[in-house]
LOFI-303981 format. One record per atom (N, C-alpha, C): residue in one letter; z, y, x. Coordinates in steps of 0.001 Angstrom, whole numbers, plus 500000, padded with zeros to 6 digits. Each point is the difference from the previous one (the first is absolute). Last residue first. Layout:
AZYX;...
//
This chain:
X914415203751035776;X501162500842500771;X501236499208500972;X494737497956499167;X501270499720499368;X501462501337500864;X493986499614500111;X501136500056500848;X500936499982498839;X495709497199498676;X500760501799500076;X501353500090501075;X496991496048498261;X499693500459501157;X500819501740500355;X500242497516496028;X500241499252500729;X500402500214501308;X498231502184497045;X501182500212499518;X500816499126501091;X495091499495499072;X499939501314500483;X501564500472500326;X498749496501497742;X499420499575502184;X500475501508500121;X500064499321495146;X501294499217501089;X499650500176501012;X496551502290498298;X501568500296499375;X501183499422500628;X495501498100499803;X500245500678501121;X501532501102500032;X498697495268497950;X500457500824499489;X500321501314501320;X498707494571499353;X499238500860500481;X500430501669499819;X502807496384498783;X498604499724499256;X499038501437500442;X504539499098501553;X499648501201499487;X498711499786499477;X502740496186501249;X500654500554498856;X499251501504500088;X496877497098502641;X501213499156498828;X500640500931498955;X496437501045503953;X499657498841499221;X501164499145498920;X501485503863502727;X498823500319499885;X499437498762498459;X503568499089503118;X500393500772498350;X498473500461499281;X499871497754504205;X500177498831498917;X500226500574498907;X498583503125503303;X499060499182499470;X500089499066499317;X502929501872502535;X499707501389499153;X499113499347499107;X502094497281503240;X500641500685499062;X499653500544498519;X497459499220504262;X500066498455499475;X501302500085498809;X499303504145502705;X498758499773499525;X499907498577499008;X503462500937503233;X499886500824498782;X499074499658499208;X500493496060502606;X500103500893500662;X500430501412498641;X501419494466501886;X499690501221499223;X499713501322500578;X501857495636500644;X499569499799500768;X498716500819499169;X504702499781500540;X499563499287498568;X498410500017500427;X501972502279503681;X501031498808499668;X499628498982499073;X498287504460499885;X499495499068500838;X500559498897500185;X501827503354496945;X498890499431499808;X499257499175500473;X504559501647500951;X499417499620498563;X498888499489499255;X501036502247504745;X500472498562499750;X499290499317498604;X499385504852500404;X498894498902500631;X500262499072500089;X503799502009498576;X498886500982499047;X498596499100500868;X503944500197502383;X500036498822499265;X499375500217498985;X500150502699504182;X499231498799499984;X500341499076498797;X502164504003501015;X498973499777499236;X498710499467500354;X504562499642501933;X500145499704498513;X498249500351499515;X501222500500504771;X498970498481499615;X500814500085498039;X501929503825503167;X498499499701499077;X499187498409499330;X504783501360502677;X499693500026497755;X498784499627499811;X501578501268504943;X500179500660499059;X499688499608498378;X500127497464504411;X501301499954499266;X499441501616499093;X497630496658502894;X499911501774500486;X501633500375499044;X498164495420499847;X500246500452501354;X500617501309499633;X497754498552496563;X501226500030500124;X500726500134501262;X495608500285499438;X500919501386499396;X501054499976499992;X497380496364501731;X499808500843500712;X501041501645499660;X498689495700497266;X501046499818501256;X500659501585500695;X496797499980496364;X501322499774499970;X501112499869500731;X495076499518500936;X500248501760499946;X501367500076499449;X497967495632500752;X500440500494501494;X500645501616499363;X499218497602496463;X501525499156500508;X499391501089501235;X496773500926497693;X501049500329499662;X501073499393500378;X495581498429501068;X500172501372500475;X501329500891499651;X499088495492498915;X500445500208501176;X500353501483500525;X497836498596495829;X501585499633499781;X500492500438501764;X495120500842499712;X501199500853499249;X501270499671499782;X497022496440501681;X500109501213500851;X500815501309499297;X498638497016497519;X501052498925500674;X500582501320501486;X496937500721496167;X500871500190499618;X500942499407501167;X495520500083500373;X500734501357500110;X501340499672500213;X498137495590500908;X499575500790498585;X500600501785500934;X497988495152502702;X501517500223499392;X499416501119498481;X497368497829503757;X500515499104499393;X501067500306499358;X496897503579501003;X500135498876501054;X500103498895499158;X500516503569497230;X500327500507501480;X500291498731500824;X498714501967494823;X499899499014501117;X500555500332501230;X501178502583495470;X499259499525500538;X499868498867501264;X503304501465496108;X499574498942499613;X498564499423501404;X502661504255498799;X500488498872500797;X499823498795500043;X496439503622498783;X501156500262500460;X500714498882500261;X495456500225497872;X500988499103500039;X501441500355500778;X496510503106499313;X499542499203498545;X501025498988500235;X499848503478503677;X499793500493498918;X499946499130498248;X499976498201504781;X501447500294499206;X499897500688498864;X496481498330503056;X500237499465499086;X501403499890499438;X497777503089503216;X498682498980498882;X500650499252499003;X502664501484503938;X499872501094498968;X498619499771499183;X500898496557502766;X501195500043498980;X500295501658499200;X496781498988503979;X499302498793498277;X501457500483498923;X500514501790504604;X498903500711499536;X499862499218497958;X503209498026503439;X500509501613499025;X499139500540499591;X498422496052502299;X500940499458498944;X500631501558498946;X497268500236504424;X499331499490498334;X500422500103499021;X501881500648504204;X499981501155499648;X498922499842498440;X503319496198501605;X499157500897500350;X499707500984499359;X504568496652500441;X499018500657498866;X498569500814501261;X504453497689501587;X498631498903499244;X499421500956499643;X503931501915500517;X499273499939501454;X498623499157500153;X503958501723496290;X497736500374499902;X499749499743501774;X504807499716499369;X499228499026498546;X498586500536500154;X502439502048503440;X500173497939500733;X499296499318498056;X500428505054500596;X499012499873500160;X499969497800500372;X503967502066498055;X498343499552499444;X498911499985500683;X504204500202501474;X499803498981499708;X498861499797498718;X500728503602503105;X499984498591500783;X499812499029499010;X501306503620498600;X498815500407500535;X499300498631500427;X504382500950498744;X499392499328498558;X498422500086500715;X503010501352503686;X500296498617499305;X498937499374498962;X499857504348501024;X499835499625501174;X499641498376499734;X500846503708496757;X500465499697500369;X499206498785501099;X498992503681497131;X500680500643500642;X501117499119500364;X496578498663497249;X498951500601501091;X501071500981501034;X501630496217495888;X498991499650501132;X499559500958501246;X502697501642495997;X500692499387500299;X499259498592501399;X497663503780497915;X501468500256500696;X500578499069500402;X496922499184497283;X499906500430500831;X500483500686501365;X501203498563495941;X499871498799500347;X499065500519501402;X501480502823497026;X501412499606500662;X499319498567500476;X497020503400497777;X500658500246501622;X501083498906500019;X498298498489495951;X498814500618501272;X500851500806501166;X502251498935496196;X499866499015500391;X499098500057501334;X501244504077496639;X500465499453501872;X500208498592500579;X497496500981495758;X499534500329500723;X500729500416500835;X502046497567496782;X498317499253500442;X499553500393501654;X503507501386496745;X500276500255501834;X499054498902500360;X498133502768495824;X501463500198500231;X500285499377501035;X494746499447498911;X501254500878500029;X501158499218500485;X494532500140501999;X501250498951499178;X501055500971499627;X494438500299502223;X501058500669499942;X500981498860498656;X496630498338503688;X500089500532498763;X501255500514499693;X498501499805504747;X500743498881499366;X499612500531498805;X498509501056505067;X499659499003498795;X500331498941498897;X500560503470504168;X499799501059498735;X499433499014498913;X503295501583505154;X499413498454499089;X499923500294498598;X500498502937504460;X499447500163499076;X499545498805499258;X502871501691504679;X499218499095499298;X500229500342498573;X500280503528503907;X500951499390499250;X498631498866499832;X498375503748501305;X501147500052501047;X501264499317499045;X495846498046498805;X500052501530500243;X500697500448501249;X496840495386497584;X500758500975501072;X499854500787499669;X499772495887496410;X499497501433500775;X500846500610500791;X498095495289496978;X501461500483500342;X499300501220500867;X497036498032497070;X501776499315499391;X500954500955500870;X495665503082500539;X500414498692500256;X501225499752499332;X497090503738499786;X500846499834499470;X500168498335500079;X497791505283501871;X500043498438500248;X501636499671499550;X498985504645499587;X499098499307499435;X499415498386500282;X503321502561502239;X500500499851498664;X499239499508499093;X498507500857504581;X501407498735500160;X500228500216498159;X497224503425500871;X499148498726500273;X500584498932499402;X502232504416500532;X499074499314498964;X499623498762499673;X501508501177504295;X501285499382499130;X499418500300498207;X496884501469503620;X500398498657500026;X501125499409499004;X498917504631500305;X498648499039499290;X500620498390500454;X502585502903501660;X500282500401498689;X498949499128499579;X499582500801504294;X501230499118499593;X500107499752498544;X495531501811501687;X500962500936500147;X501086498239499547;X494807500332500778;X500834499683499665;X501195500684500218;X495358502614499728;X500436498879500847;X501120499446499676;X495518502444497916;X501535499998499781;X500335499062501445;X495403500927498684;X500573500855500596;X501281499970499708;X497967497329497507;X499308500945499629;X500827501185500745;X502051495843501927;X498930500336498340;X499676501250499843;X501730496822505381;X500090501004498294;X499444499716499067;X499869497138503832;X498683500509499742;X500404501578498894;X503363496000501490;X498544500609501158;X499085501155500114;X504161498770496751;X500301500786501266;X499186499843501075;X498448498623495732;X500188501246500123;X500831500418501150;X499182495949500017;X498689500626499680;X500148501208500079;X503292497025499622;X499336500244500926;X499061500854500214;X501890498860495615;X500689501438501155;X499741499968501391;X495834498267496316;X501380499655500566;X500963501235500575;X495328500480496510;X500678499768501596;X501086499388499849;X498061500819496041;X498605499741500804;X500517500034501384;X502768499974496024;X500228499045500676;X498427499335501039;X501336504309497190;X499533498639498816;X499269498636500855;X501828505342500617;X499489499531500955;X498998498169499382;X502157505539497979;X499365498527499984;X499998498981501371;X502775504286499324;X498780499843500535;X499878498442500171;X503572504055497886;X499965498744500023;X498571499787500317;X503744504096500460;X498755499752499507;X499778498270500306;X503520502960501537;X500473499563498648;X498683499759499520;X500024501347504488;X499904500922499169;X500287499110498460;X497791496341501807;X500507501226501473;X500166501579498562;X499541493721500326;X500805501229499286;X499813501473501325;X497007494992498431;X500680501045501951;X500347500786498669;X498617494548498416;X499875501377499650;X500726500730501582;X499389495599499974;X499492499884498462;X499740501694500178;X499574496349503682;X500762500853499457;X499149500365498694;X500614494799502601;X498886501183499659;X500729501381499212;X502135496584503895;X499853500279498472;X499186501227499576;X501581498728504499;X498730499349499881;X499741500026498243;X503896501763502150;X499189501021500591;X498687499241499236;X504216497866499131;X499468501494499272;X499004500279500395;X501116496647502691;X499868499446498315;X499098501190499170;X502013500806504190;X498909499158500330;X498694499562498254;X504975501190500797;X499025500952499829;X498974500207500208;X502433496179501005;X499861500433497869;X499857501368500238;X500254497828504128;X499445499250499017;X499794500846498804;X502778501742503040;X498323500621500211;X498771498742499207;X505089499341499854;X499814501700499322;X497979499954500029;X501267494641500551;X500532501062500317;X499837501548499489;X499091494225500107;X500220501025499138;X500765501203500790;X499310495051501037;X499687500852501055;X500196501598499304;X500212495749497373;X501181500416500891;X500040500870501430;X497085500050494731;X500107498635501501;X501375501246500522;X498290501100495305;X501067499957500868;X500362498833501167;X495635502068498246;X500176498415500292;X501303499559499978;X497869505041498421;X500276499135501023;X499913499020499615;X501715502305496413;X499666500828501137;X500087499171501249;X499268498588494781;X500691499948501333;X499820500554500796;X498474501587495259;X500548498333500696;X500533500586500825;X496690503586498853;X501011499067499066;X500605499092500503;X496051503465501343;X501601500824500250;X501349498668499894;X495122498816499228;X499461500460501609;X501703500720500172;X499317497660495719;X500202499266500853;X499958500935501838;X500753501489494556;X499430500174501170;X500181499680501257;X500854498473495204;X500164501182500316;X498970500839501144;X501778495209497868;X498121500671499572;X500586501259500274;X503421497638500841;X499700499426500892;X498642500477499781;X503386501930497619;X500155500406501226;X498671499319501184;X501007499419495252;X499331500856500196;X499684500276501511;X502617496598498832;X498475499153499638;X499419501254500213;X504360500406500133;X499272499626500851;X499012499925500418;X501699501690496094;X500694500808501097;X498670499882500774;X500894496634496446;X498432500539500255;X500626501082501104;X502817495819499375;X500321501032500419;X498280500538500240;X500516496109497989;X501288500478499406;X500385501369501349;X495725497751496948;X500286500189501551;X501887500648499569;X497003499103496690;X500097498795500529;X499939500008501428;X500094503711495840;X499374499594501082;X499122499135500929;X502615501820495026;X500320498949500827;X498419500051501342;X500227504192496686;X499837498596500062;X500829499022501254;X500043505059498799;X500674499348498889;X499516498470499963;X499002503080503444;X498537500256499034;X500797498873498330;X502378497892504250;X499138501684500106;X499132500368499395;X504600496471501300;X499097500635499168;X499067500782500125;X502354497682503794;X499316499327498928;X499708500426498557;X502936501172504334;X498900501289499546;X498872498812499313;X504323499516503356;X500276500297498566;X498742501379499731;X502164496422504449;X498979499842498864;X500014500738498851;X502691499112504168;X499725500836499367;X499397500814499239;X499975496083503144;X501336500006499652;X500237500692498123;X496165499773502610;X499906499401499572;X501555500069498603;X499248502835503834;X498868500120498838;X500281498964498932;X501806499675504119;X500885500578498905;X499188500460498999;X497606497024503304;X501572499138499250;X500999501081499184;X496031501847502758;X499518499139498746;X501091499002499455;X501445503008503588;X498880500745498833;X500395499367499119;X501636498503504613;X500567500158498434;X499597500071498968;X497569500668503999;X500528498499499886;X500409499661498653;X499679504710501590;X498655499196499580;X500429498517499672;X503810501932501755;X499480500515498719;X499000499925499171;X500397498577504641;X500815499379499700;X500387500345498284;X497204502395502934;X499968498238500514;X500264499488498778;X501783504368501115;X499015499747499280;X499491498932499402;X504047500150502736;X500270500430498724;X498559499820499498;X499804499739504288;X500568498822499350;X500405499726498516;X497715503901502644;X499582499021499474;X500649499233499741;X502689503256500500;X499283500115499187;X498873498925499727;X502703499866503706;X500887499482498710;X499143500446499148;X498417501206504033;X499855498399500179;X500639499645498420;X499675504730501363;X499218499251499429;X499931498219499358;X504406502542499588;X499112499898500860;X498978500376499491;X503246499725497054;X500911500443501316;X498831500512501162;X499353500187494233;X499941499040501268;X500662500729501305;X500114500122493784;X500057500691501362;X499369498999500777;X498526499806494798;X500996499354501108;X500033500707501361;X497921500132493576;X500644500511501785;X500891499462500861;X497193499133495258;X501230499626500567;X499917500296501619;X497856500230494000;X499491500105501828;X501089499752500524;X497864499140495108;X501501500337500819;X499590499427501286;X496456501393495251;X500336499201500862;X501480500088500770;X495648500773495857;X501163500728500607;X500596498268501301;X495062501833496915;X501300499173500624;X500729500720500514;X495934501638497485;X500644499121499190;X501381499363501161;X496768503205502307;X500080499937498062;X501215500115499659;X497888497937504147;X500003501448500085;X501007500425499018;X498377495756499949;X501033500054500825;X500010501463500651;X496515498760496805;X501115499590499477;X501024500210500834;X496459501101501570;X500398501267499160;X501223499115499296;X497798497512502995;X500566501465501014;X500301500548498546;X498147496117499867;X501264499919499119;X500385501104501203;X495985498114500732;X499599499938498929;X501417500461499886;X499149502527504110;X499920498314499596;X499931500251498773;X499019503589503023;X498630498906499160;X500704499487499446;X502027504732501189;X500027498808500029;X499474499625499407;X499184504894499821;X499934499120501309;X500428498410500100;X500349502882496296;X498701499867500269;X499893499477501131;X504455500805499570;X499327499114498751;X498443500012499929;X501949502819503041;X500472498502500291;X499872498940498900;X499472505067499444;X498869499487501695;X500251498092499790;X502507502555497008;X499201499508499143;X499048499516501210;X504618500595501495;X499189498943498868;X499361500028499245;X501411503587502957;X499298498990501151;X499704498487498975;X501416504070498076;X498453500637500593;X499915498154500972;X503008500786495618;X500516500069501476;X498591499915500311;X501751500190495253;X499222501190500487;X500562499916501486;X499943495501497213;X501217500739500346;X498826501304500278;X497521496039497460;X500824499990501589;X500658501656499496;X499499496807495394;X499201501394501513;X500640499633500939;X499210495973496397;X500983500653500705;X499356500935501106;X497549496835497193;X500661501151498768;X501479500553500909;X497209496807502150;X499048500969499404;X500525500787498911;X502647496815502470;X499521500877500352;X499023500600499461;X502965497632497101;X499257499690501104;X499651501221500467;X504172498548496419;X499005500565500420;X499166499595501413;X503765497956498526;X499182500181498973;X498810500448499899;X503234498722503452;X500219498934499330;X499114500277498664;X499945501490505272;X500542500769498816;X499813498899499199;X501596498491504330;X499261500683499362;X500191500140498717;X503443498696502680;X498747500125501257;X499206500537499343;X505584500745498405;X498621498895499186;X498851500460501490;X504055502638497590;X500546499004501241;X498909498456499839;X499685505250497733;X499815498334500118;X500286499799501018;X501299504713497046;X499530499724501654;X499660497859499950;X499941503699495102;X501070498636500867;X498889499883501302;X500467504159495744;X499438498735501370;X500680499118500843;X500307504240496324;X499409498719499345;X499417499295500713;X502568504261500927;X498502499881499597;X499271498655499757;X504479500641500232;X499843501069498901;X498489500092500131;X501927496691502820;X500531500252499005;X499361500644498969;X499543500610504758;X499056499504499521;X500394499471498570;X502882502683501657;X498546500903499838;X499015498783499688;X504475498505501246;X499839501420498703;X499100500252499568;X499966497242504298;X500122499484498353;X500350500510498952;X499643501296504488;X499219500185499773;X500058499092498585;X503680500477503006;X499511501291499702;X498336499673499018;X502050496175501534;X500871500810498775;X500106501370500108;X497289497725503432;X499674499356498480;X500870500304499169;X500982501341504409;X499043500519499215;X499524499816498503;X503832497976502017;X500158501451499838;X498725500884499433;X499860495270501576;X500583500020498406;X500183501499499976;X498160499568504093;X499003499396499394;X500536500333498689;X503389500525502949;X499071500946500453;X498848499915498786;X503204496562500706;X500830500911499560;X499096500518499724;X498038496801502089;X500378499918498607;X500760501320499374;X499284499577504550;X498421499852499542;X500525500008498591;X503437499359502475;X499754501677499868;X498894499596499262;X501224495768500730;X500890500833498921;X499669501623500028;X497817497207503227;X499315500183498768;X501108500301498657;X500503501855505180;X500670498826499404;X499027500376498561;X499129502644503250;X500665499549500798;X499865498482499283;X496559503369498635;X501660500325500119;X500259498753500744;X495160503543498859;X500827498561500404;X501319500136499959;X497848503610496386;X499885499763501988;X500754498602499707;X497017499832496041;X501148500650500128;X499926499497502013;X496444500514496171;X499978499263501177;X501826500778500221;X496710498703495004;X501059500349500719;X499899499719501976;X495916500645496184;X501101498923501109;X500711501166500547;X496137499124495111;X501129501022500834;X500967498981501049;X495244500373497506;X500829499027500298;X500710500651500952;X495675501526498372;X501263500619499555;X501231499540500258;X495599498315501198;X499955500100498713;X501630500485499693;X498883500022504680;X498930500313499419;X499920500217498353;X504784500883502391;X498666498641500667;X499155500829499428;X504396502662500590;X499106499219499180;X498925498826501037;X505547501901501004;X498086500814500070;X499777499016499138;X505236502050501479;X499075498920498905;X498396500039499996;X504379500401504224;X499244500842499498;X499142498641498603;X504243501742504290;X499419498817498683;X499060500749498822;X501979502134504202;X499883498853499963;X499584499206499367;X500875504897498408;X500493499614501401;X498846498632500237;X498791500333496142;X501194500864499856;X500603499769501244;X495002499975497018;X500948499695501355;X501083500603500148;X495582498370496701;X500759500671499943;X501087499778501025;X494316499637497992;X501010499394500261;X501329501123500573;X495754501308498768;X499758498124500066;X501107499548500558;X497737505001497365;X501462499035500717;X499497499036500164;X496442503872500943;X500713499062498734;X500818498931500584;X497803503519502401;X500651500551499188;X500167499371498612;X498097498162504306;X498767501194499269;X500837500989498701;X503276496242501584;X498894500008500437;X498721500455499348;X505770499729500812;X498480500066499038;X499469500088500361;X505409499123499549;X498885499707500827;X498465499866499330;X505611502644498606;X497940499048500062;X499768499853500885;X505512499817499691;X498844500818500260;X498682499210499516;X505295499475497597;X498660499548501241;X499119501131499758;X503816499682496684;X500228501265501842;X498817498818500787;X501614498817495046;X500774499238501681;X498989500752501218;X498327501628495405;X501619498970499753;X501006499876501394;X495048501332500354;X501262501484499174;X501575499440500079;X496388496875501021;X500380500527501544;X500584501429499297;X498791496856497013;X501035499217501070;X500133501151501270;X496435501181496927;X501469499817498869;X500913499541500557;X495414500009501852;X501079501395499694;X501074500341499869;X498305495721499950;X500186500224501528;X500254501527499873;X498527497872495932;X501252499709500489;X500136499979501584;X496117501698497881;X500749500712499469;X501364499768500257;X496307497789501847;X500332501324500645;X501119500739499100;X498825495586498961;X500400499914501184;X500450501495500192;X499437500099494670;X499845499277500889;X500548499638501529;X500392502525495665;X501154499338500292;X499247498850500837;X495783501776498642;X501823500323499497;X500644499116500190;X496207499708502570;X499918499869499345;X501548500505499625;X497803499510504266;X499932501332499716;X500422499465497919;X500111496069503131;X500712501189500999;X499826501499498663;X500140495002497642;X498901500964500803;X500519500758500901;X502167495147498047;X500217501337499864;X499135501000501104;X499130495030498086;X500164500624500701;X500235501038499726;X501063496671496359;X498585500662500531;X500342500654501549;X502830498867495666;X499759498382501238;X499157500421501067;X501105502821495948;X498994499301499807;X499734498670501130;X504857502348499697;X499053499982498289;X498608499305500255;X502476500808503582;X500889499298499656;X499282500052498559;X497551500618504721;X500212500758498442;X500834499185499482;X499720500275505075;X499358499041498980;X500900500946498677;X498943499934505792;X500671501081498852;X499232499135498943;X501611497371504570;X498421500478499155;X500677500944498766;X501620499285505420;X500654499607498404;X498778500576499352;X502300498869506178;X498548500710498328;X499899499609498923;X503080500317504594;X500046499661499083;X499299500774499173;X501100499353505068;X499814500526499501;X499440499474498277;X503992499851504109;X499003499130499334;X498808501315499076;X503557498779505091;X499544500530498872;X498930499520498972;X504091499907504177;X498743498934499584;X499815501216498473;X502471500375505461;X500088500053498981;X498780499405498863;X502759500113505389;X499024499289498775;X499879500683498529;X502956500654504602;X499953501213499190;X498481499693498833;X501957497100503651;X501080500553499062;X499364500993498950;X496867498472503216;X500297499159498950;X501734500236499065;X496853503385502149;X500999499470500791;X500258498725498892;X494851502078499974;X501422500765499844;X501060498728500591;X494268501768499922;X500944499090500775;X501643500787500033;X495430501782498293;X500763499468499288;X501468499269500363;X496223502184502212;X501350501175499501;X501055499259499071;X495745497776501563;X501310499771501012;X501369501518499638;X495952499755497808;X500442498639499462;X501165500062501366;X496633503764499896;X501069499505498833;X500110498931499308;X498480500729504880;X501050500766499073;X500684499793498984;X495624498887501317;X501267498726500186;X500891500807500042;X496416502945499592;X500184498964498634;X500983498929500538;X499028503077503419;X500306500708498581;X500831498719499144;X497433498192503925;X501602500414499858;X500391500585498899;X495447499359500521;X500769498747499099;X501146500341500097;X497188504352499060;X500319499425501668;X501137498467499329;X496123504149498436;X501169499485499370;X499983498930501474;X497582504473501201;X499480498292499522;X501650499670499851;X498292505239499988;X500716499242500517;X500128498439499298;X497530503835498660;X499483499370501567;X500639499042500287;X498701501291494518;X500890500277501757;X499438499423500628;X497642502089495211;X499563499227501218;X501493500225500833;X498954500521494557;X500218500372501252;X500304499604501410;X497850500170494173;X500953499416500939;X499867500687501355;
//
């Protein structure tokens, strides 16, 4: 490694979060969407290097439809075309991130365009993408990590008991939000943390795993929470003093895992902080910007600053399941009004109350406590305010709010679905779960 002079500076780093600050006309929302590769013959996870495996169908999609590689040490991990790009996770789990658009009808156009470029190929190589949180047959110990240099550092590097299961085995749907300000970004943050644990709930669908019933109806979660508490949960207290130099405050005090210099990777295995290192360096390195926004990527709070918001705790859902998630978001965090009138429903709640309820959504989702009331009572709400709100706007979107109606309303989650067929007409039959869970053309 190699020694600078010049000391990384906090301005640098508040940068890039105030580059973010766009014109509220010009909002846009994005999602990013992760799907488990599943053998349509053995049910099994599909391997990255195995025939007609991950790497072989990311070849095979980027000859077909003109994407570029993206690689790393000179093996693909994923694929970019202008703007929208396909990468892997750890156990091969492929996410779509398409650029933001205006209106979640682009998000859809854009998203179905891909997915009917890529259903030829997965077709002929005998795989179905899952619209499912985890793998449903296989376990991590019979799933490789990807040939990416920073997840095998990071799989030896996380303690919790379910870091490899939530490395592995899960998939998930993220959801991007602009901000005007600072002041509007925390409010948005705040206010997304708040949310977390009521769309988690909402969006329950990962009660099989290892082909057994569970008895958690979103494990996703349950991985998320034995992961690694010093990066995991809540960033902060979201108290109401929350600010940029708060939550980089956050980052800086998180133990680092690894320093990239020269495409080389240098242990670090969380014996310093990024304080630390912008006190003291490492082995003669000094921080550079670049090590920080490492850093920021390697902290993985429910919700995450960028130069956008980063809401990353839902199990992944198909067909307009999954623009149920931005449009209810949307339909609350880019409006003033719906703002108001949730934060006026969690104005009782403490910072306890959101801590215990990611403890206890994972196994009871709408069914959990909350004071004197249930999830569920708070979720029916959360959707009349995010309904209201779309319809205001007059473009269409609150239609796919009626794919989450369906369920919460009945006072249901996927998972409470998947699990009555589960235990009834597929007599356990991973075949059906598996057919089930398939994206439908």
């Amino acid at each position: 490694m190699y020694k600078l002079e010049q000391k990384l500076l906090r301005e640098d780093i508040l940068k890039l979060y105030t580059k973010g600050f766009t014109k509220p006309e010009d909002f846009k929302i994005g999602l990013e969407y992760e799907r488990l590769p599943i053998s349509t013959c053995s049910c099994k996870a599909v391997d990255y290097w195995s025939e007609n495996g991950v790497k072989d169908f990311l070849e095979n999609f980027a000859k077909e439809e003109t994407w570029d590689y993206i690689l790393d040490d000179k093996n693909i991990i994923g694929l970019k075309n202008k703007h929208d790009t396909i990468t892997l996770e750890p156990g091969a789990q492929l996410e779509i991130s398409a650029k933001p658009e205006r209106t979640i009808f682009e998000m859809k156009q854009k998203i179905d365009s891909i997915n009917a470029g890529m259903k030829p190929i997965l077709d002929k190589f005998g795989v179905t993408l899952l619209n499912y949180g985890v793998s449903p047959y296989s376990t991590h110990k019979s799933i490789n990590l990807i040939p990416k240099k920073r997840y095998k550092i990071m799989a030896k590097y996380l303690w919790g008991i379910l870091s490899d299961v939530m490395m592995r085995e899960t998939a998930g749907i993220q959801c991007c939000i602009d901000f005007k300000s600072e002041e509007d970004a925390m409010r948005k943050f705040k206010l997304a943390n708040k949310l977390s644990p009521f769309m988690t709930a909402m969006f329950a669908n990962s009660p099989i795993r290892g082909g057994v019933d569970t008895g958690y109806k979103t494990f996703r979660a349950l991985s998320w929470l034995n992961t690694d508490n010093d990066r995991c949960g809540f960033c902060g207290k979201i108290s109401e003093e929350f600010s940029f130099d708060d939550y980089i405050d956050c980052v800086l005090k998180t133990p680092m895992i690894f320093i990239k210099r020269d495409n080389l990777c240098f242990e670090v295995n969380g014996d310093l902080t990024f304080s630390d290192f912008i006190s003291n360096g490492f082995e003669g390195a000094a921080p550079t910007i670049e090590d920080y926004e490492l850093q920021a990527n390697l902290y993985f709070p429910e919700v995450r600053m960028r130069n956008f918001i980063e809401i990353r705790n839902h199990d992944c859902v198909g067909g307009d399941l999954k623009y149920a998630i931005p449009a209810i978001y949307k339909g609350i965090l880019y409006s003033n009004g719906a703002m108001d009138e949730c934060e006026e429903l969690f104005k009782h709640l403490q910072y306890k109350d959101f801590a215990e309820l990611r403890y206890n959504v994972p196994k009871n989702t709408l069914q959990s406590p909350v004071k004197k009331a249930k999830v569920l009572d708070y979720a029916k709400e959360i959707l009349s305010i995010a309904e209201k709100s779309l319809k205001q706007d007059q473009t269409g979107e609150e239609l796919f709010l009626e794919s989450i109606k369906e369920y919460t309303l009945k006072g249901l989650t996927p998972a409470d679905v998947l699990l009555k067929n589960w235990h009834g007409s597929w007599n356990k039959n991973l075949k059906k779960l598996i057919n089930y869970l398939s994206e439908k053309p």
